[in-house]
MOPAC internal coordinates of N, CA, C and O (Angstrom, degrees):
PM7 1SCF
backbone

  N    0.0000 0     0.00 0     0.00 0    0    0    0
  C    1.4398 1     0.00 0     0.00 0    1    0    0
  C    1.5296 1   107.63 1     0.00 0    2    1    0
  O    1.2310 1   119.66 1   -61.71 1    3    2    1
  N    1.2590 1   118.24 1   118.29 1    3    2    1
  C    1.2895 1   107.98 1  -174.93 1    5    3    2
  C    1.6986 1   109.79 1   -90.18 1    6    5    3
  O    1.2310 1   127.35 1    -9.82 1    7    6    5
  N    1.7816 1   103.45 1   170.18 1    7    6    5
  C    1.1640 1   126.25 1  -154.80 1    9    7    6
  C    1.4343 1    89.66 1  -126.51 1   10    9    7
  O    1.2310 1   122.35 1   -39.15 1   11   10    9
  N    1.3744 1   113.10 1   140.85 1   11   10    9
  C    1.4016 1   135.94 1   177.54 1   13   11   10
  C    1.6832 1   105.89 1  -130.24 1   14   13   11
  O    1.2310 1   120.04 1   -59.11 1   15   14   13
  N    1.6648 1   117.53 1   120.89 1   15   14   13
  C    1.4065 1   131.24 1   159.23 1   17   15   14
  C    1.5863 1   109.94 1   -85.64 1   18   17   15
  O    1.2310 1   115.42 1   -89.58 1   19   18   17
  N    1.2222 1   126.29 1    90.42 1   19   18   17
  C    1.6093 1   105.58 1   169.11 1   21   19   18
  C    1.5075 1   131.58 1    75.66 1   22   21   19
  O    1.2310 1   138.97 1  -150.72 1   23   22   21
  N    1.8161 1    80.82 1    29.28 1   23   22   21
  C    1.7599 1   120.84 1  -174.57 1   25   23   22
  C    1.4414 1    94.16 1    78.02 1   26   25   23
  O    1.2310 1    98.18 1   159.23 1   27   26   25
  N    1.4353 1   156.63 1   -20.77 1   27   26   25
  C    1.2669 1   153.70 1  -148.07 1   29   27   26
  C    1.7007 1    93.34 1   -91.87 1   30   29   27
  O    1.2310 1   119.35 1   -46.38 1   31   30   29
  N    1.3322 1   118.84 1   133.62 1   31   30   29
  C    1.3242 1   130.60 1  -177.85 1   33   31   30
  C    1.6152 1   104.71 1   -82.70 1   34   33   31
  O    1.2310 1   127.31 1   -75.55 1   35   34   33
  N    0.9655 1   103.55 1   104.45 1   35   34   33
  C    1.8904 1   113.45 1  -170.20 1   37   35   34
  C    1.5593 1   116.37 1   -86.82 1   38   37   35
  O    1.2310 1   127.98 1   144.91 1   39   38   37
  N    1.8066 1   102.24 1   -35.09 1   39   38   37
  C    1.6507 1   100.19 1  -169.49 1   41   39   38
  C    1.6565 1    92.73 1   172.61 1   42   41   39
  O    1.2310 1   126.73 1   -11.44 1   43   42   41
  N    1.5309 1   104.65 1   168.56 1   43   42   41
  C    1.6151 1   101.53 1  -178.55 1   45   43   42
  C    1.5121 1    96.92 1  -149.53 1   46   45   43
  O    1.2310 1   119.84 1    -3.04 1   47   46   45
  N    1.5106 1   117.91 1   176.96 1   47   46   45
  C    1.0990 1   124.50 1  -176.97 1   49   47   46
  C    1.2579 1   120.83 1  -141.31 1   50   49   47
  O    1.2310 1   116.96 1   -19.02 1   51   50   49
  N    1.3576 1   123.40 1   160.98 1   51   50   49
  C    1.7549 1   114.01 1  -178.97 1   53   51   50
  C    1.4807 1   101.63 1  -150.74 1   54   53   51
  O    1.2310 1   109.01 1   -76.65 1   55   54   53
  N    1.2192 1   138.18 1   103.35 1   55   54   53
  C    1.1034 1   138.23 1  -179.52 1   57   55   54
  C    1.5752 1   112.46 1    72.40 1   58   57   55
  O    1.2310 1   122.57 1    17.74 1   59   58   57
  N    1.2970 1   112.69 1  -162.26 1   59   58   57
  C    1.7859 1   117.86 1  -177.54 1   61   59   58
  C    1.5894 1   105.47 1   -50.55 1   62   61   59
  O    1.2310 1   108.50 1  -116.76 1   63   62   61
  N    1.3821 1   139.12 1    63.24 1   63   62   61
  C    1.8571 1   126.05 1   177.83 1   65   63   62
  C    1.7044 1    63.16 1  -136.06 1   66   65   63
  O    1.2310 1   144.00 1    -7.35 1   67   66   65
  N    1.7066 1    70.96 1   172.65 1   67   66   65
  C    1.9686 1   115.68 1   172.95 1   69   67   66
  C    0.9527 1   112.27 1  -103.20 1   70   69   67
  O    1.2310 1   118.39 1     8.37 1   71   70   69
  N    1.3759 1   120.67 1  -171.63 1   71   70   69
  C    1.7108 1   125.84 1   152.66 1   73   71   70
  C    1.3760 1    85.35 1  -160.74 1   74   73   71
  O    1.2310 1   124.82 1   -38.10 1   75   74   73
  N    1.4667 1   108.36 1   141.90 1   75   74   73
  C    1.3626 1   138.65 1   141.18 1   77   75   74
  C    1.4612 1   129.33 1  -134.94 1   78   77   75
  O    1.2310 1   130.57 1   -22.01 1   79   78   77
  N    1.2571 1    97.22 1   157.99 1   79   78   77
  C    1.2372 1   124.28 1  -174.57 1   81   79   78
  C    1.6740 1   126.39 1  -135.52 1   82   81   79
  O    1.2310 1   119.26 1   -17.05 1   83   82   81
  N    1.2494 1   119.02 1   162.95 1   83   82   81
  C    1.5145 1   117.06 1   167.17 1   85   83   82
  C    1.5263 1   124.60 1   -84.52 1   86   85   83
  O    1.2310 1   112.41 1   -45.58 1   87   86   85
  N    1.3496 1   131.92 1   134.42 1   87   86   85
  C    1.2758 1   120.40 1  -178.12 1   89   87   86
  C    1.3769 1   104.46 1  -136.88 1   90   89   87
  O    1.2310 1   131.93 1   -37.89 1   91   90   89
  N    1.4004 1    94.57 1   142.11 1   91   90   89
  C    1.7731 1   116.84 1  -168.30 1   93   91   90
  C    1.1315 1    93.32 1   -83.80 1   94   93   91
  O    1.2310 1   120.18 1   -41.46 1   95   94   93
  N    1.9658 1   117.27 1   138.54 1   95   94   93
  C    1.5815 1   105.73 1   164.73 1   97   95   94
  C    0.8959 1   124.03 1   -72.74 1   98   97   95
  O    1.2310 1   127.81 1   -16.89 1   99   98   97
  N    1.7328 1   102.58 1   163.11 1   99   98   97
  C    1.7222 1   112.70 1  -166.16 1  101   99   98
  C    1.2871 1   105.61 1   132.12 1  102  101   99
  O    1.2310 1   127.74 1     0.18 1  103  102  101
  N    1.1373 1   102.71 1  -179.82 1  103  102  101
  C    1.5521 1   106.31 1  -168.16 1  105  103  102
  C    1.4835 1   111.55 1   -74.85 1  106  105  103
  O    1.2310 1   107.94 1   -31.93 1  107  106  105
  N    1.8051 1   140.13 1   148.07 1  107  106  105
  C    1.0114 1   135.18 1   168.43 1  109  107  106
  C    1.5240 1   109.75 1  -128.67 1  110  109  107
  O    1.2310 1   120.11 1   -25.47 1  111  110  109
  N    1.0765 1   117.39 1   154.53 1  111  110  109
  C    1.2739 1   126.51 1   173.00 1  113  111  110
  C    1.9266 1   116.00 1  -127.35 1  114  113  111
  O    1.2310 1   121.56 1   -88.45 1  115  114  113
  N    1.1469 1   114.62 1    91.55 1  115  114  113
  C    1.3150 1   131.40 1   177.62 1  117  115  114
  C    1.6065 1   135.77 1   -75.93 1  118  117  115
  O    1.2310 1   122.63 1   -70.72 1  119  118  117
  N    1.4545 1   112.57 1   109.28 1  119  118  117
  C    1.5335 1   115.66 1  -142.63 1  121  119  118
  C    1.7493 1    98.09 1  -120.71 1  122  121  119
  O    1.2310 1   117.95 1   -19.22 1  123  122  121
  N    1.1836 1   121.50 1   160.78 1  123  122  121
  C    1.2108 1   122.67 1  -175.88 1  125  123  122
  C    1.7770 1    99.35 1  -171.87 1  126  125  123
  O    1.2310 1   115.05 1   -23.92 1  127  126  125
  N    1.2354 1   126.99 1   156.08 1  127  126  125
  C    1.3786 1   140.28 1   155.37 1  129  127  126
  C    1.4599 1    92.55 1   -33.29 1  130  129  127
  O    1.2310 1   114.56 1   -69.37 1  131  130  129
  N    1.3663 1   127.90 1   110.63 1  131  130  129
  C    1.1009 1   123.84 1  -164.42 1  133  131  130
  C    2.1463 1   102.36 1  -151.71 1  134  133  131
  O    1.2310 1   125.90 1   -48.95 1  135  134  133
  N    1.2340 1   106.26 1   131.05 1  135  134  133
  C    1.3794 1   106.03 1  -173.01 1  137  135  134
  C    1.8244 1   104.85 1  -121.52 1  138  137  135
  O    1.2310 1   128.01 1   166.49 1  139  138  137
  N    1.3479 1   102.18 1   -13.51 1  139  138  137
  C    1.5057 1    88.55 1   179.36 1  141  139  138
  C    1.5061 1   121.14 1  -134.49 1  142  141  139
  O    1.2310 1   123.56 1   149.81 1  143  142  141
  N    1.6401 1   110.79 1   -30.19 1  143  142  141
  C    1.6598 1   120.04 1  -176.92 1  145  143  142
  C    1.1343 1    97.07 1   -71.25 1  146  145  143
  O    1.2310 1   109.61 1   128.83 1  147  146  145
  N    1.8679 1   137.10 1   -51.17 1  147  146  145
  C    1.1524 1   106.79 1  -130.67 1  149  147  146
  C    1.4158 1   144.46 1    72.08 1  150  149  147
  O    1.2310 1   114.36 1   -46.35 1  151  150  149
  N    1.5232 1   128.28 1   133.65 1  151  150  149
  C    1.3990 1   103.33 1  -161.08 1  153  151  150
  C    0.9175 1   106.37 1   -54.91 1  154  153  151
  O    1.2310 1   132.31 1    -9.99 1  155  154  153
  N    1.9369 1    93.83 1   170.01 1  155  154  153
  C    1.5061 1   109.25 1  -179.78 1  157  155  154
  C    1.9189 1   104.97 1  -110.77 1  158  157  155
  O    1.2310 1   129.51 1   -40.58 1  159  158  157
  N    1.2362 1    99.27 1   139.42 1  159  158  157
  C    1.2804 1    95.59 1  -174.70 1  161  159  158
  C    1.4651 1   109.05 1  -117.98 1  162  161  159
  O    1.2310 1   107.35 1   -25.90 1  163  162  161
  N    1.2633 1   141.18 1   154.10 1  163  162  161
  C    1.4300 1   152.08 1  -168.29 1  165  163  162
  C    1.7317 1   115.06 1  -165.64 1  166  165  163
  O    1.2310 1   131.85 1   -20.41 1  167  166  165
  N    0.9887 1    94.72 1   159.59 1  167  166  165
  C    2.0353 1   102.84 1   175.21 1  169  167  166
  C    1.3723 1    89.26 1  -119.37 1  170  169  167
  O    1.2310 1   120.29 1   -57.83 1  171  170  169
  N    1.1697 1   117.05 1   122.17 1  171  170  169
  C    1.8378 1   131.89 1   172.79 1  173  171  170
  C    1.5364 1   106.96 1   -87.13 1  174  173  171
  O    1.2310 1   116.93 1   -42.87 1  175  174  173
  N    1.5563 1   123.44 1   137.13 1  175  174  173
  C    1.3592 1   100.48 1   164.38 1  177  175  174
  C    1.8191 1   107.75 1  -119.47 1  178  177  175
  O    1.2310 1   125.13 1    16.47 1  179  178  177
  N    1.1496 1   107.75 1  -163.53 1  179  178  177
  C    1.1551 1   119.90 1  -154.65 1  181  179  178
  C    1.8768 1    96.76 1   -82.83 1  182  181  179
  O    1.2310 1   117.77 1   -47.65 1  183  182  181
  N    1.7919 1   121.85 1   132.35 1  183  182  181
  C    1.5898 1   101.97 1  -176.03 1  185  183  182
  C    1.2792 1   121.82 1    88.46 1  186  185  183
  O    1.2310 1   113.41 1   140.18 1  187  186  185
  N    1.8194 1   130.07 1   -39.82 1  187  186  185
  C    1.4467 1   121.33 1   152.98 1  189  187  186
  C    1.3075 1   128.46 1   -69.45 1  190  189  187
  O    1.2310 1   133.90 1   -14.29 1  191  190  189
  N    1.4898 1    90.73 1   165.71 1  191  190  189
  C    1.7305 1   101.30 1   172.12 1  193  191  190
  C    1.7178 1   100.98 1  -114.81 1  194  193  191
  O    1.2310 1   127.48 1   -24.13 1  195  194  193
  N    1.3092 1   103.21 1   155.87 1  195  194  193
  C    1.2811 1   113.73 1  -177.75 1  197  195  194
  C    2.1087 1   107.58 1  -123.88 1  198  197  195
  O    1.2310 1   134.30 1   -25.10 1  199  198  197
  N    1.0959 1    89.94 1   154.90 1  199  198  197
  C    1.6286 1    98.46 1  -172.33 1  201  199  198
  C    1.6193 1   104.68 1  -120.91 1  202  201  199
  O    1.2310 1   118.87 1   -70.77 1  203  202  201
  N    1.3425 1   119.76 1   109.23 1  203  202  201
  C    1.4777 1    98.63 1   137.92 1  205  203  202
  C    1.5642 1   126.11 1  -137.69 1  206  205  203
  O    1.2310 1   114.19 1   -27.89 1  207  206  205
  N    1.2350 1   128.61 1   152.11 1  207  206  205
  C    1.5245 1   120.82 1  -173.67 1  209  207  206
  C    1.5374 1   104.33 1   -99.75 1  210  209  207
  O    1.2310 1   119.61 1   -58.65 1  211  210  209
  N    1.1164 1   118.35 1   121.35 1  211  210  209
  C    1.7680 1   152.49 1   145.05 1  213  211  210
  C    1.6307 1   103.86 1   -49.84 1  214  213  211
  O    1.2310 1   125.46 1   -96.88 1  215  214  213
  N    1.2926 1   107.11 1    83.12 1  215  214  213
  C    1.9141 1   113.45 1   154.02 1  217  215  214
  C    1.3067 1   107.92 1   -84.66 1  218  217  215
  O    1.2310 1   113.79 1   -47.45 1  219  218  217
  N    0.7530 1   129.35 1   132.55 1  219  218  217
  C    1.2447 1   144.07 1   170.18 1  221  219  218
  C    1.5573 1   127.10 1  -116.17 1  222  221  219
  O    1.2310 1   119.04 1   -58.86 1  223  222  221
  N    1.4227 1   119.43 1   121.14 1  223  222  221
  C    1.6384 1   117.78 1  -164.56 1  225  223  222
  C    1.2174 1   116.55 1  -125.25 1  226  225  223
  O    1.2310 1    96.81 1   -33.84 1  227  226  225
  N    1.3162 1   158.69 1   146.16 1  227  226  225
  C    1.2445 1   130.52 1   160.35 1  229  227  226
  C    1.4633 1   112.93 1   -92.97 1  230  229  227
  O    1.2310 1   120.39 1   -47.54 1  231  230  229
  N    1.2643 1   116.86 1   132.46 1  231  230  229
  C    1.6353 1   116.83 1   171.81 1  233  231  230
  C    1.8857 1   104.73 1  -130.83 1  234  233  231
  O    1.2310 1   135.37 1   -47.86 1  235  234  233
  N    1.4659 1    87.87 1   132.14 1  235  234  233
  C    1.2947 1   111.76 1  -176.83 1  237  235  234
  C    1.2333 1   121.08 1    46.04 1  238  237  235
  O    1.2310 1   122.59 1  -142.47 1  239  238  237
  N    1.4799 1   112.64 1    37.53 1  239  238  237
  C    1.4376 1   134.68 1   144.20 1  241  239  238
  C    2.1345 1    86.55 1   101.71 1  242  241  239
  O    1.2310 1   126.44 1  -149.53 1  243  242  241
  N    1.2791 1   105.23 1    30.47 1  243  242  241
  C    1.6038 1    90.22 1  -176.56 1  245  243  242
  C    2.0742 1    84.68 1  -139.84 1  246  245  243
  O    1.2310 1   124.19 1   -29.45 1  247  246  245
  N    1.7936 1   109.56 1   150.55 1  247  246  245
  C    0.8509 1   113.51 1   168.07 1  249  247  246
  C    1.2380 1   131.21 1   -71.89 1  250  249  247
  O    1.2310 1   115.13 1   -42.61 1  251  250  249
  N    1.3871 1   126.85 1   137.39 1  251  250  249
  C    1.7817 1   130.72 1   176.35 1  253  251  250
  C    1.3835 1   115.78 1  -111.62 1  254  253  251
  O    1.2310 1   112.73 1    -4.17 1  255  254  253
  N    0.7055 1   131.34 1   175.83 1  255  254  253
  C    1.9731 1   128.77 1   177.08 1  257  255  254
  C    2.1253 1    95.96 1  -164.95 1  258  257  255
  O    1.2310 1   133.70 1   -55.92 1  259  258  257
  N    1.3738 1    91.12 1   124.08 1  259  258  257
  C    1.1286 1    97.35 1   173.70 1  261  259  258
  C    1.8120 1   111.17 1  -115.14 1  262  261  259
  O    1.2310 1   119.58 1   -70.05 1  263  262  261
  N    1.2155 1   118.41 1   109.95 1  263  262  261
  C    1.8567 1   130.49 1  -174.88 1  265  263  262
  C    1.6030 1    93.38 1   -74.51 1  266  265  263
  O    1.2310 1   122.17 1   -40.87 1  267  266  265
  N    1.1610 1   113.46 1   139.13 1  267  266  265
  C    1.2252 1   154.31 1   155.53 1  269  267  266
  C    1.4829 1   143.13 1  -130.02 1  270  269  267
  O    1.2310 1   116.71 1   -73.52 1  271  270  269
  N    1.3483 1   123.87 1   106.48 1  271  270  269
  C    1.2076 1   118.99 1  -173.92 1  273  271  270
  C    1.7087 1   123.54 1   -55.69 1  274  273  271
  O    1.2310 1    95.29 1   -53.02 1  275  274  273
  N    1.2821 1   160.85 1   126.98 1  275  274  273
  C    1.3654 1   176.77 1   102.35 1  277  275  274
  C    1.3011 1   125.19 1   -21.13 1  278  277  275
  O    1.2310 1   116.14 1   -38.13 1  279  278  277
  N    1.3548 1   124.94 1   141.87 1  279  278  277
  C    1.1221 1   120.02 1  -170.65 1  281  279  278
  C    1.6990 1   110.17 1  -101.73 1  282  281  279
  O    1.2310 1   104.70 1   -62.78 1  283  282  281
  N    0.9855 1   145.87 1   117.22 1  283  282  281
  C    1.8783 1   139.04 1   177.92 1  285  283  282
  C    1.9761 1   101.58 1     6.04 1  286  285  283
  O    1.2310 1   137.29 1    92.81 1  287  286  285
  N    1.1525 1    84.10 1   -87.19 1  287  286  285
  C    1.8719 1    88.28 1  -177.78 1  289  287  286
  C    1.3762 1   122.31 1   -37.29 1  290  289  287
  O    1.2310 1   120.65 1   120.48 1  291  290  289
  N    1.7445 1   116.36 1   -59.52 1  291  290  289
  C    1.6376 1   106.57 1  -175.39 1  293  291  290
  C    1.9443 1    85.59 1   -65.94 1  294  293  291
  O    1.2310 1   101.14 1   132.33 1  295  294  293
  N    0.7864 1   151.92 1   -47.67 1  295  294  293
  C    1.9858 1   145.72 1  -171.01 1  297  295  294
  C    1.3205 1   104.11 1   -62.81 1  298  297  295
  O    1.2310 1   105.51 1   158.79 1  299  298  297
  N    1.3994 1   144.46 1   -21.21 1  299  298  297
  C    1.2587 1   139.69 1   166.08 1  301  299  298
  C    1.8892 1   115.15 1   -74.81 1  302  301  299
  O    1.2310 1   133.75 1   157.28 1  303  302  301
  N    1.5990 1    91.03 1   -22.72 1  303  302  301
  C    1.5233 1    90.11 1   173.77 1  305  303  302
  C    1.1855 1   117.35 1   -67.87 1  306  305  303
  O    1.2310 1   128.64 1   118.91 1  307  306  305
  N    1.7752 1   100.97 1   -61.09 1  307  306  305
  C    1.4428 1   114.08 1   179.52 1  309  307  306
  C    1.4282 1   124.61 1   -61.13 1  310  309  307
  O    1.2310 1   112.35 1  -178.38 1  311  310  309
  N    1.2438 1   132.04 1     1.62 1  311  310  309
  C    0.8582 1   139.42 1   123.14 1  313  311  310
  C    1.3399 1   149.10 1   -33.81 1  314  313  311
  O    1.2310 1   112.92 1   132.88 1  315  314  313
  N    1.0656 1   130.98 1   -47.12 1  315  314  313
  C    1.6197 1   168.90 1  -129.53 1  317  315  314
  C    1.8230 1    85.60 1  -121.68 1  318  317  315
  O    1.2310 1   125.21 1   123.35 1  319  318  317
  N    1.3091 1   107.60 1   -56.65 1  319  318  317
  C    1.7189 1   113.99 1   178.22 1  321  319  318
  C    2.0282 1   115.22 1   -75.61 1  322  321  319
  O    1.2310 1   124.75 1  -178.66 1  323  322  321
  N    1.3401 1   108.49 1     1.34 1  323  322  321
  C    1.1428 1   108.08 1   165.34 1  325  323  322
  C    1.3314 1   146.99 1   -70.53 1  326  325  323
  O    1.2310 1   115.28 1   -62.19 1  327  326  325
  N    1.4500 1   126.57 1   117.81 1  327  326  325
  C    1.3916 1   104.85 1  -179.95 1  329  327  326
  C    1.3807 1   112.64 1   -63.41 1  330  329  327
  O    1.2310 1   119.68 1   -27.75 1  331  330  329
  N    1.5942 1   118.22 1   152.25 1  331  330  329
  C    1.4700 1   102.80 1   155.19 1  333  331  330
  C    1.3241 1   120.94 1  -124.54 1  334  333  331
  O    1.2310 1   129.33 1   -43.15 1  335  334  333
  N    2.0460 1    99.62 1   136.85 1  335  334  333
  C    1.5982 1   119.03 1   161.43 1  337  335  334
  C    1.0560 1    94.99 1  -125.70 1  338  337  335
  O    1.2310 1   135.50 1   -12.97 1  339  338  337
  N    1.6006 1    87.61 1   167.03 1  339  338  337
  C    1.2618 1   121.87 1   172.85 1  341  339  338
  C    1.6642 1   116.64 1  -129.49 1  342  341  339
  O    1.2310 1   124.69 1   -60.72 1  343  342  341
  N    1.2923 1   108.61 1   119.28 1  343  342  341
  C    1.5106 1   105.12 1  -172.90 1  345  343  342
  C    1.7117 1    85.50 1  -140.46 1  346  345  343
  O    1.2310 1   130.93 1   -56.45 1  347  346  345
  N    1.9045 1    96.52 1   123.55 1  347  346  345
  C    1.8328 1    94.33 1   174.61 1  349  347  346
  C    1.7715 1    88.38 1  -113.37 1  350  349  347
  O    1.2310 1   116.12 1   -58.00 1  351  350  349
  N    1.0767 1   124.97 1   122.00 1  351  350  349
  C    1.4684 1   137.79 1   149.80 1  353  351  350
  C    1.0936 1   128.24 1  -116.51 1  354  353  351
  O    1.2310 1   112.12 1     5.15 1  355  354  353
  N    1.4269 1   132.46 1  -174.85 1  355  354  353
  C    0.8367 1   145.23 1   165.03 1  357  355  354
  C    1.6680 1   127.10 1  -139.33 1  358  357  355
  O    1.2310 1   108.66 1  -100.29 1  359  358  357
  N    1.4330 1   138.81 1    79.71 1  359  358  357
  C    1.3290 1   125.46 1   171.59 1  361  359  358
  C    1.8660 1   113.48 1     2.86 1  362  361  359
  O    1.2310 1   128.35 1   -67.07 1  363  362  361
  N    0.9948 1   101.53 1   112.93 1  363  362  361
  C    1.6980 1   116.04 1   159.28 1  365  363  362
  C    1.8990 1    96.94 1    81.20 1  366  365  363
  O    1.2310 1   121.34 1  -173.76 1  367  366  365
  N    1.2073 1   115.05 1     6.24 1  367  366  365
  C    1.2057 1   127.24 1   178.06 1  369  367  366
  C    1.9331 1   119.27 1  -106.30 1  370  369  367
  O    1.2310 1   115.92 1   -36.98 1  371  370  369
  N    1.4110 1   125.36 1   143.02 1  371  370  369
  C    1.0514 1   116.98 1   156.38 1  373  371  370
  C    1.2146 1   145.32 1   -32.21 1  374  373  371
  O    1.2310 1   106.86 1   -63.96 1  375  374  373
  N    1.5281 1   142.07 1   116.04 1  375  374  373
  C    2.0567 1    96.69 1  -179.63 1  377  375  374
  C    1.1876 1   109.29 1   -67.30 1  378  377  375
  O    1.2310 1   114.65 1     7.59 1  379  378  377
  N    1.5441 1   127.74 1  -172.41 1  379  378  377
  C    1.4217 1   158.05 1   178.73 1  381  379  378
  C    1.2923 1   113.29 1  -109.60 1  382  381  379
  O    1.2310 1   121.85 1   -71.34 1  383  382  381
  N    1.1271 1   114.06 1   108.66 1  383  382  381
  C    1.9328 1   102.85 1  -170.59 1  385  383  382
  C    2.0403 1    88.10 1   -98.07 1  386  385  383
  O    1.2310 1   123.28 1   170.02 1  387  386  385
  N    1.4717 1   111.32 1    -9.98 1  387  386  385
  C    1.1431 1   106.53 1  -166.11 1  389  387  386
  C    1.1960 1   117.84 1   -88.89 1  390  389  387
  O    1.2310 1   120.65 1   169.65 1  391  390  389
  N    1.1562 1   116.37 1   -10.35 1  391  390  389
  C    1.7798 1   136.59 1  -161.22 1  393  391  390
  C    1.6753 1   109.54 1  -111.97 1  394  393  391
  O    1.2310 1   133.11 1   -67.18 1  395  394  393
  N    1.2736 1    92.27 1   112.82 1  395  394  393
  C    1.7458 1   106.10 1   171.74 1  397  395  394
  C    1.5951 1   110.41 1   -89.71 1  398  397  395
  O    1.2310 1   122.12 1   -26.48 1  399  398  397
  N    1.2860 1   113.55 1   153.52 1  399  398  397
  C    1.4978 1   116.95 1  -174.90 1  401  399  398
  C    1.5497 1   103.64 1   -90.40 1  402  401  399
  O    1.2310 1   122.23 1   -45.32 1  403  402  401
  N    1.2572 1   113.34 1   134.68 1  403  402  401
  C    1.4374 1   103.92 1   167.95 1  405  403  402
  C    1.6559 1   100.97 1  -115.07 1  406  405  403
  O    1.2310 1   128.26 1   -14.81 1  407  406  405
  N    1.8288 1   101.70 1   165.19 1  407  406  405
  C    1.2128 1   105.87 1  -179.29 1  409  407  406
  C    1.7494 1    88.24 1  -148.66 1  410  409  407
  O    1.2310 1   119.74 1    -7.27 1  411  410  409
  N    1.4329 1   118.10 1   172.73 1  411  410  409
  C    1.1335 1   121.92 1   153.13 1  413  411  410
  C    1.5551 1   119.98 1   -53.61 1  414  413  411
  O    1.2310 1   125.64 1   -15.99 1  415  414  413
  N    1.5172 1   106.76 1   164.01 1  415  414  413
  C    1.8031 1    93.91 1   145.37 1  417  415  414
  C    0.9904 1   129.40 1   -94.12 1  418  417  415
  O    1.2310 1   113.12 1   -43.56 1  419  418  417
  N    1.1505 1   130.60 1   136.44 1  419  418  417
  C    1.4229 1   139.21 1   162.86 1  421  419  418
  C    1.5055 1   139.60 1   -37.24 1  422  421  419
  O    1.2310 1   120.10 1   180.00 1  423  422  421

């Protein structure tokens, strides 16, 4: 299910994975297949990490994603329960079989 920063397509998800990304401070507005929150909006600063958990449900045969903010610890769990892929694409683009994702460490 993909994830939108500020309408900008940041990362997506499919079952137990994450997505991250880098975010410039300032204000963000965080969007997803979404049936009940509504974006999520936040001011990022410079040096944090931010948490949110992606539920995901199906209702009436169409996907929903409900955002929730997390604290480091319960997100280090859910983590820990993640599969990991890696898929770098791009909509209307080729994939990259050559390109690894980088992220900070955590």
């Amino acid at each position: 299910m993909e994830i939108r920063d500020n309408a900008r397509l940041v990362g997506a998800t499919r079952g137990r994975t994450f997505a991250c990304w880098l975010a410039a401070p300032g204000e963000h507005q965080i969007t997803s297949v979404d049936d009940d929150t509504g974006p999520t909006l936040f001011l990022a600063r410079a040096g944090r990490h931010y948490w949110l958990h992606q539920d995901v449900e199906v209702l009436g045969g169409d996907l929903h994603a409900h955002l929730d903010w997390i604290d480091e610890p319960t997100a280090a769990e859910m983590l820990e329960a993640c599969t990991r892929r890696v898929i770098v694409s791009v909509p209307g683009h080729d994939d990259r079989t050559d390109v690894v994702a980088v992220s900070p460490a955590l």
